[in-house]
C-alpha positions in Angstrom: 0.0 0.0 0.0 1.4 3.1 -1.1 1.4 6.0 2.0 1.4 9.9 1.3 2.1 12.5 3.7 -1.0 15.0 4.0 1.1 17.5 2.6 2.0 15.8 -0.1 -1.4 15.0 -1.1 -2.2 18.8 -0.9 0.8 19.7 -3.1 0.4 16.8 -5.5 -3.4 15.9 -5.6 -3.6 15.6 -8.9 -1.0 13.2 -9.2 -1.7 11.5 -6.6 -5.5 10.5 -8.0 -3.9 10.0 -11.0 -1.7 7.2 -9.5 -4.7 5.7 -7.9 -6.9 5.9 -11.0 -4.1 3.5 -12.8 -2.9 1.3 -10.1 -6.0 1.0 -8.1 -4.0 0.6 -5.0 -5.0 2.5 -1.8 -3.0 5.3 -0.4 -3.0 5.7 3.2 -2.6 9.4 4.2 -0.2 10.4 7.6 -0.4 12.9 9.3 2.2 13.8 11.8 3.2 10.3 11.5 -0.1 8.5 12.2 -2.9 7.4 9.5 -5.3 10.0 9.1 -7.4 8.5 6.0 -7.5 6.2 3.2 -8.0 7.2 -0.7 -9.4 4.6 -2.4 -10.4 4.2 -6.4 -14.4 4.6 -6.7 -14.7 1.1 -7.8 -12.9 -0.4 -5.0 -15.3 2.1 -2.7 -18.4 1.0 -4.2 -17.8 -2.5 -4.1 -16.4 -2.0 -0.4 -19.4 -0.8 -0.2 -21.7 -3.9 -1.4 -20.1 -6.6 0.8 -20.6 -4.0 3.8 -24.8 -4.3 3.0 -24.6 -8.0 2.1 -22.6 -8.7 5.8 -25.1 -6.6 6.8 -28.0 -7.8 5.8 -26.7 -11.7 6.9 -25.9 -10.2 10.1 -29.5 -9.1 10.2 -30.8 -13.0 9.4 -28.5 -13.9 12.3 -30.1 -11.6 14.5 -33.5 -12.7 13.2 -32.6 -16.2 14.0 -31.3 -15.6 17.5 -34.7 -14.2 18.1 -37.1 -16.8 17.1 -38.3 -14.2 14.1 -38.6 -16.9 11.3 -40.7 -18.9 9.9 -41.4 -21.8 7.6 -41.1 -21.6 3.8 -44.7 -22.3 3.3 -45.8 -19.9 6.3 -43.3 -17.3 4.0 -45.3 -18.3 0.5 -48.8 -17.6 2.3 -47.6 -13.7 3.6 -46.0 -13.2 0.2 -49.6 -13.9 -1.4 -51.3 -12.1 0.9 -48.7 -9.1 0.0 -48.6 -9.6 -3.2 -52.2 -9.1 -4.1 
């Protein structure tokens, strides 16, 4: 991973993106010697971004489990008609 001062991303932004844009590897940005933030190609973000609601919504189906909040597939089929019409 390739790791930019915060001052070098002011001074070289354009570059910097530009880098990004063709490599598609994330750049960590320091400042005063810690991590401050992460740039990241808009592709990468958005699909970051998918697996985040998919773990997300399976953490919701474990949750829904835990609590006794199912129900059968033809109990499921009956709502869906009901729903549906």
């Amino acid at each position: 991973m390739k790791v930019e001062l915060v001052t070098q991303l002011k001074r070289q932004a354009t570059a910097i993106i530009a880098e990004l844009q063709r490599s598609k590897e994330p750049v960590l940005i320091t400042e005063h010697g810690k991590p401050a933030a992460y740039l990241v190609d808009v592709e990468e973000y958005q699909a970051i971004q998918r697996r985040l609601d998919l773990l997300d919504a399976l953490a919701q189906g474990e949750r829904a489990i835990a609590d006794d909040r199912v129900v059968n597939q033809e109990k499921a089929k009956e709502r869906l008609q009901r729903w549906l019409k």
